[in-house]
N, C-alpha and C positions, 0 to 999 in steps of 0.2 A: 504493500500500500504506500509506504514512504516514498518507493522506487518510482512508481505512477505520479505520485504529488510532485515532487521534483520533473521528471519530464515536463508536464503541463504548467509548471511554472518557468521553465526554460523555453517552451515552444511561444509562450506568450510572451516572452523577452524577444526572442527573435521576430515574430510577429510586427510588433513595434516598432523595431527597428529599421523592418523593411517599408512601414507606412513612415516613419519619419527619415530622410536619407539626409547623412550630415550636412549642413551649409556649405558651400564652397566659396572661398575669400577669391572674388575677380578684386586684384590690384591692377589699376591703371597708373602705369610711371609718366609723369608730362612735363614739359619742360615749363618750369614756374618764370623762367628771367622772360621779361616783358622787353618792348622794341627800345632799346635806352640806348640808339646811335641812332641818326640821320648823315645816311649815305649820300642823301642830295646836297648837306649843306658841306658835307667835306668835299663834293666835286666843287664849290666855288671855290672853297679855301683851295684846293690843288692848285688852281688854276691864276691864282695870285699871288701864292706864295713864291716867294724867291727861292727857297733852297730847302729839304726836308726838315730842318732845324725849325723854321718857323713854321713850316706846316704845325709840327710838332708840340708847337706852344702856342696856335692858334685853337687847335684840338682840346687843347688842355684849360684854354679861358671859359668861365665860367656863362660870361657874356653871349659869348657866342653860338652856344648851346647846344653844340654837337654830339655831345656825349655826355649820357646819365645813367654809367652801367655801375653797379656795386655788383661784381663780382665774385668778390670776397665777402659777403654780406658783412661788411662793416657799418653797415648804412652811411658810406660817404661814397661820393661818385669816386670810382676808378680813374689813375693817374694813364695813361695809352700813352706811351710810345710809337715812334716811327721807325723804322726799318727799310733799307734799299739793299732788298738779296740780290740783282742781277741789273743787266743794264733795260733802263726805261720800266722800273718796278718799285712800286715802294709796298710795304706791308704797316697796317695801325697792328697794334699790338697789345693786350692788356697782358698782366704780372699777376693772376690769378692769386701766388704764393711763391713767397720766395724759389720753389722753386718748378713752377709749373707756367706755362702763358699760352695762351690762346690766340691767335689772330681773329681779327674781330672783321676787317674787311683788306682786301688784295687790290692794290692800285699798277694799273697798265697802260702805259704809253706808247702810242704808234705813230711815228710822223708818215701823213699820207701827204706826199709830194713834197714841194718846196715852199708851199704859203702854209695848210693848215694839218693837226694832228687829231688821230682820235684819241679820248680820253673813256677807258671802261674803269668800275669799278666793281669789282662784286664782293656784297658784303655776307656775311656771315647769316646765313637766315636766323639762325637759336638766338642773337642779339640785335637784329636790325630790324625786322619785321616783314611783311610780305613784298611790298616792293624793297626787293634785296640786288637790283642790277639798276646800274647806272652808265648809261653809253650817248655821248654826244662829240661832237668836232670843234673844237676853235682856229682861228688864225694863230700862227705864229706868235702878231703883234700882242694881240689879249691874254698867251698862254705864258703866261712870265716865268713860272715852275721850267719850261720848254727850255729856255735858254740854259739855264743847270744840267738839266739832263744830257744835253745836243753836245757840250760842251767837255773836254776830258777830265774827270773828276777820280777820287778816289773816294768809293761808295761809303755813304754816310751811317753807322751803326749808333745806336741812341747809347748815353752816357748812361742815362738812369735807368733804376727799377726797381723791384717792388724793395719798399722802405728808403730807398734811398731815392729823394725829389729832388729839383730846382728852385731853388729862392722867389721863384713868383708862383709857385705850386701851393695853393691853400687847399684844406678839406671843407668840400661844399658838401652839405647833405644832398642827397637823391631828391627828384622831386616826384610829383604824383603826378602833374598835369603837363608832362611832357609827352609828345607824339613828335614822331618826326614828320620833317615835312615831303613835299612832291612834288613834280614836274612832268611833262611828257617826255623828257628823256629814262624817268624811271619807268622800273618794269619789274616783274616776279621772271626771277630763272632760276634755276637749281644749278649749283657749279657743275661741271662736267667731270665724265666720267676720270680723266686723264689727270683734274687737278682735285678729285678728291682722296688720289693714293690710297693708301693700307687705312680703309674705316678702322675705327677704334672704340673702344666701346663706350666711350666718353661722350653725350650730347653736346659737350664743348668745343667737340674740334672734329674737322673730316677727317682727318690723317695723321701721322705722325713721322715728325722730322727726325731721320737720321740722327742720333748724337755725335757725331763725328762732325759733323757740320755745324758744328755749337757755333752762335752769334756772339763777337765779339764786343764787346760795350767801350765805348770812350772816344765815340765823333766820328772822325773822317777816317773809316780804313780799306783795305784791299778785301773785301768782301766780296765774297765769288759763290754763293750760295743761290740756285736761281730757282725753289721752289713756289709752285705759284697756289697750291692750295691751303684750304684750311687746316691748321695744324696745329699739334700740342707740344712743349717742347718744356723736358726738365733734368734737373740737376746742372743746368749753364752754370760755367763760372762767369764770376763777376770780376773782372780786371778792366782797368782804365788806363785807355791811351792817349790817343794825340787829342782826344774830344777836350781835353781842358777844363776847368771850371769847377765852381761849390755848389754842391749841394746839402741837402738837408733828409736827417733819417726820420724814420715816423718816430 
Protein backbone atom coordinates (compact mmCIF):
# COMPACT_ATOMS: atom_id res chain seq x y z
CA UNK A 1 0.00 0.00 0.00
CA UNK A 2 2.88 2.59 0.95
CA UNK A 3 4.50 1.35 -2.44
CA UNK A 4 1.18 2.45 -4.58
CA UNK A 5 0.86 5.86 -2.24
CA UNK A 6 4.34 6.83 -3.36
CA UNK A 7 3.86 6.07 -7.01
CA UNK A 8 0.78 8.40 -7.28
CA UNK A 9 2.37 10.91 -5.46
CA UNK A 10 5.29 10.88 -7.90
CA UNK A 11 3.15 10.50 -11.13
CA UNK A 12 1.23 13.77 -9.92
CA UNK A 13 4.69 15.57 -9.43
CA UNK A 14 5.52 14.77 -12.88
CA UNK A 15 2.08 15.48 -14.08
CA UNK A 16 2.69 19.14 -13.08
CA UNK A 17 5.59 19.53 -14.23
CA UNK A 18 4.73 18.75 -17.61
CA UNK A 19 1.58 21.21 -17.41
CA UNK A 20 3.91 23.92 -16.11
CA UNK A 21 7.31 23.85 -18.54
CA UNK A 22 10.10 26.02 -16.87
CA UNK A 23 10.20 29.99 -18.18
CA UNK A 24 12.88 30.44 -20.54
CA UNK A 25 15.12 33.89 -19.97
CA UNK A 26 15.01 35.54 -23.80
CA UNK A 27 18.16 38.10 -23.19
CA UNK A 28 18.21 40.64 -25.79
CA UNK A 29 22.10 42.40 -25.69
CA UNK A 30 21.72 46.06 -27.47
CA UNK A 31 23.90 48.47 -27.93
CA UNK A 32 22.94 51.31 -25.19
CA UNK A 33 25.63 54.38 -26.59
CA UNK A 34 23.26 56.74 -28.36
CA UNK A 35 24.40 58.84 -31.76
CA UNK A 36 27.09 61.20 -29.53
CA UNK A 37 29.26 62.31 -32.81
CA UNK A 38 28.17 64.37 -35.84
CA UNK A 39 29.82 63.00 -38.85
CA UNK A 40 28.53 66.09 -40.95
CA UNK A 41 29.95 68.67 -38.60
CA UNK A 42 33.56 67.18 -38.69
CA UNK A 43 33.25 67.11 -42.62
CA UNK A 44 33.23 71.09 -42.23
CA UNK A 45 35.92 71.01 -39.75
CA UNK A 46 38.08 68.64 -42.29
CA UNK A 47 37.61 70.87 -44.62
CA UNK A 48 39.07 74.16 -42.91
CA UNK A 49 41.24 72.87 -40.81
CA UNK A 50 44.94 73.41 -41.76
CA UNK A 51 46.63 70.49 -40.48
CA UNK A 52 45.37 67.28 -38.37
CA UNK A 53 46.47 69.18 -35.03
CA UNK A 54 43.74 71.60 -35.21
CA UNK A 55 41.20 69.40 -36.76
CA UNK A 56 42.08 67.64 -33.43
CA UNK A 57 41.23 70.47 -31.16
CA UNK A 58 38.42 71.65 -33.05
CA UNK A 59 36.83 68.08 -32.34
CA UNK A 60 37.61 68.44 -28.87
CA UNK A 61 35.93 72.33 -28.30
CA UNK A 62 33.09 72.11 -26.50
CA UNK A 63 31.43 74.98 -28.67
CA UNK A 64 31.53 73.27 -31.40
CA UNK A 65 29.63 70.26 -30.76
CA UNK A 66 30.80 67.58 -32.59
CA UNK A 67 31.36 65.07 -30.06
CA UNK A 68 29.29 63.83 -26.97
CA UNK A 69 30.57 60.32 -26.44
CA UNK A 70 31.36 59.06 -22.79
CA UNK A 71 32.68 56.07 -23.56
CA UNK A 72 34.09 55.25 -20.55
CA UNK A 73 30.97 56.03 -18.65
CA UNK A 74 32.44 58.68 -16.69
CA UNK A 75 29.67 60.85 -17.44
CA UNK A 76 32.10 63.56 -19.01
CA UNK A 77 32.38 63.73 -22.99
CA UNK A 78 35.28 61.66 -24.21
CA UNK A 79 38.72 63.46 -25.16
CA UNK A 80 39.03 61.91 -29.51
CA UNK A 81 42.11 62.19 -30.83
CA UNK A 82 43.37 62.31 -34.50
CA UNK A 83 45.30 59.89 -36.27
CA UNK A 84 46.96 59.92 -40.09
CA UNK A 85 47.76 55.98 -40.77
CA UNK A 86 48.46 56.36 -44.44
CA UNK A 87 48.63 58.83 -47.18
CA UNK A 88 45.35 61.13 -47.69
CA UNK A 89 43.70 59.21 -44.23
CA UNK A 90 43.07 60.60 -41.14
CA UNK A 91 41.33 58.38 -38.23
CA UNK A 92 39.05 60.30 -34.97
CA UNK A 93 39.89 58.07 -32.35
CA UNK A 94 38.42 57.62 -28.70
CA UNK A 95 40.99 56.06 -25.58
CA UNK A 96 38.19 53.89 -24.21
CA UNK A 97 40.84 52.82 -21.26
CA UNK A 98 44.09 53.39 -20.98
CA UNK A 99 44.56 50.64 -22.76
CA UNK A 100 41.81 49.92 -25.35
CA UNK A 101 40.49 52.75 -28.25
CA UNK A 102 38.02 52.59 -30.68
CA UNK A 103 37.90 54.50 -33.89
CA UNK A 104 34.91 56.21 -34.00
CA UNK A 105 34.96 57.43 -37.61
CA UNK A 106 37.77 56.87 -40.91
CA UNK A 107 38.50 60.04 -42.92
CA UNK A 108 39.53 59.70 -46.98
CA UNK A 109 40.91 61.95 -49.23
CA UNK A 110 40.88 61.67 -53.01
CA UNK A 111 42.17 64.49 -55.29
CA UNK A 112 39.85 64.17 -58.55
CA UNK A 113 41.99 66.07 -61.09
CA UNK A 114 43.62 69.23 -60.73
CA UNK A 115 40.96 71.81 -59.33
CA UNK A 116 38.76 69.62 -56.90
CA UNK A 117 38.85 66.51 -54.28
CA UNK A 118 36.41 64.18 -52.85
CA UNK A 119 36.03 64.15 -49.38
CA UNK A 120 34.33 60.50 -47.73
CA UNK A 121 33.81 59.87 -44.22
CA UNK A 122 32.55 56.97 -42.74
CA UNK A 123 31.62 56.97 -39.26
CA UNK A 124 31.23 54.23 -36.88
CA UNK A 125 27.57 53.35 -36.90
CA UNK A 126 27.45 51.90 -32.68
CA UNK A 127 28.49 55.98 -32.18
CA UNK A 128 27.21 58.13 -34.90
CA UNK A 129 23.93 57.17 -35.74
CA UNK A 130 22.03 56.06 -38.90
CA UNK A 131 23.38 58.47 -41.30
CA UNK A 132 26.98 57.20 -40.78
CA UNK A 133 28.54 58.07 -44.44
CA UNK A 134 29.56 61.29 -45.54
CA UNK A 135 30.64 61.99 -49.22
CA UNK A 136 30.91 65.25 -51.09
CA UNK A 137 33.62 67.37 -53.52
CA UNK A 138 35.37 70.72 -52.90
CA UNK A 139 37.78 72.97 -54.93
CA UNK A 140 41.02 72.92 -54.02
CA UNK A 141 40.76 76.63 -53.01
CA UNK A 142 37.90 75.96 -50.17
CA UNK A 143 39.67 72.51 -49.15
CA UNK A 144 42.54 74.05 -46.83
CA UNK A 145 43.01 70.40 -44.95
CA UNK A 146 44.07 69.71 -49.16
CA UNK A 147 47.04 71.60 -49.00
CA UNK A 148 48.66 69.44 -45.94
CA UNK A 149 47.91 66.47 -47.31
CA UNK A 150 49.12 67.24 -51.23
CA UNK A 151 52.15 68.49 -49.70
CA UNK A 152 55.28 66.10 -48.27
CA UNK A 153 54.79 65.74 -44.74
CA UNK A 154 55.69 63.30 -42.14
CA UNK A 155 52.38 61.79 -40.92
CA UNK A 156 50.85 63.38 -37.86
CA UNK A 157 50.25 60.77 -34.71
CA UNK A 158 48.30 62.47 -31.71
CA UNK A 159 50.56 63.32 -28.46
CA UNK A 160 47.66 62.58 -26.08
CA UNK A 161 45.57 59.97 -24.46
CA UNK A 162 43.41 58.48 -22.25
CA UNK A 163 44.58 60.55 -18.84
CA UNK A 164 46.95 62.29 -20.37
CA UNK A 165 45.16 66.00 -22.07
CA UNK A 166 46.18 69.25 -23.55
CA UNK A 167 45.86 72.42 -21.49
CA UNK A 168 42.77 73.66 -23.37
CA UNK A 169 41.04 70.18 -22.73
CA UNK A 170 38.22 70.67 -19.93
CA UNK A 171 35.73 67.94 -18.67
CA UNK A 172 32.36 68.91 -20.01
CA UNK A 173 29.42 66.77 -18.86
CA UNK A 174 27.53 64.67 -21.72
CA UNK A 175 24.50 66.36 -22.68
CA UNK A 176 20.88 64.83 -23.38
CA UNK A 177 19.74 67.05 -26.03
CA UNK A 178 22.37 66.59 -28.56
CA UNK A 179 21.47 64.91 -32.19
CA UNK A 180 23.79 65.20 -34.73
CA UNK A 181 23.01 67.16 -37.54
CA UNK A 182 22.48 66.44 -41.62
CA UNK A 183 22.83 67.23 -45.18
CA UNK A 184 22.28 65.66 -48.43
CA UNK A 185 25.76 64.73 -48.68
CA UNK A 186 24.84 62.40 -45.71
CA UNK A 187 23.78 58.91 -46.13
CA UNK A 188 23.25 55.23 -44.03
CA UNK A 189 26.11 52.68 -45.50
CA UNK A 190 27.45 49.93 -43.72
CA UNK A 191 31.55 49.88 -44.00
CA UNK A 192 32.50 47.39 -46.60
CA UNK A 193 33.38 44.12 -46.47
CA UNK A 194 37.37 44.71 -47.03
CA UNK A 195 37.51 47.56 -44.24
CA UNK A 196 35.72 45.66 -41.74
CA UNK A 197 38.66 42.97 -41.34
CA UNK A 198 38.76 40.07 -38.55
CA UNK A 199 34.81 41.07 -36.68
CA UNK A 200 35.51 40.91 -33.13
CA UNK A 201 33.23 40.29 -30.60
CA UNK A 202 33.29 43.77 -29.28
CA UNK A 203 30.15 46.12 -30.49
CA UNK A 204 32.86 48.79 -30.30
CA UNK A 205 34.85 48.03 -33.19
CA UNK A 206 34.61 46.02 -36.70
CA UNK A 207 38.14 44.62 -36.51
CA UNK A 208 41.13 44.41 -34.83
CA UNK A 209 44.45 46.08 -35.55
CA UNK A 210 47.56 44.06 -35.61
CA UNK A 211 49.70 44.91 -32.59
CA UNK A 212 52.79 45.09 -34.39
CA UNK A 213 51.47 48.09 -35.93
CA UNK A 214 51.10 49.97 -32.60
CA UNK A 215 50.50 53.86 -33.02
CA UNK A 216 53.10 55.95 -32.03
CA UNK A 217 52.05 59.02 -29.99
CA UNK A 218 54.02 62.44 -29.96
CA UNK A 219 53.15 64.66 -33.26
CA UNK A 220 54.79 64.41 -36.45
CA UNK A 221 56.19 60.94 -37.30
CA UNK A 222 56.84 58.32 -40.04
CA UNK A 223 53.79 56.43 -39.63
CA UNK A 224 53.20 53.95 -42.33
CA UNK A 225 50.06 52.13 -40.93
CA UNK A 226 47.21 52.27 -43.71
CA UNK A 227 44.22 50.44 -42.07
CA UNK A 228 41.06 51.96 -43.06
CA UNK A 229 38.47 50.11 -40.93
CA UNK A 230 36.95 50.15 -37.65
CA UNK A 231 39.13 48.83 -35.03
CA UNK A 232 40.17 48.19 -31.56
CA UNK A 233 43.59 48.49 -30.60
CA UNK A 234 45.24 47.72 -26.89
CA UNK A 235 48.02 47.54 -24.72
CA UNK A 236 49.93 50.70 -27.15
CA UNK A 237 52.64 52.03 -25.57
CA UNK A 238 52.67 55.50 -24.64
CA UNK A 239 56.12 57.30 -25.65
CA UNK A 240 56.49 60.84 -26.96
CA UNK A 241 58.24 62.33 -29.65
CA UNK A 242 58.93 65.11 -31.99
CA UNK A 243 54.98 66.16 -31.06
CA UNK A 244 56.33 68.44 -28.27
CA UNK A 245 54.21 70.08 -25.69
CA UNK A 246 52.38 69.96 -21.86
CA UNK A 247 49.88 68.34 -21.02
CA UNK A 248 47.69 67.59 -18.21
CA UNK A 249 46.76 63.89 -16.41
CA UNK A 250 43.19 63.25 -15.36
Amino acid sequence: MKRIYIAVIAFMVFAVGCQNPPQQNNVTIENNTTSGFDVNKLAQFVKTSTDPQVLEKAINDPKNQINNLDLDKDGNIDYLKVQEPGQNQLKVIDDVSPSESVTVASVNITPNGNTNADLSIQGNPSYVGYNNYYHSSFSFTDFLLLSYMLHPHSYYVPMYHYGYYPPYYSHVRTVTTFRPTSSPAMSSRAPSRSSLGSPSGSQRSFGTRNPSNGVRSGGFGNGSSRGTGFGRSSGSGRSFGRGGGFGRRR
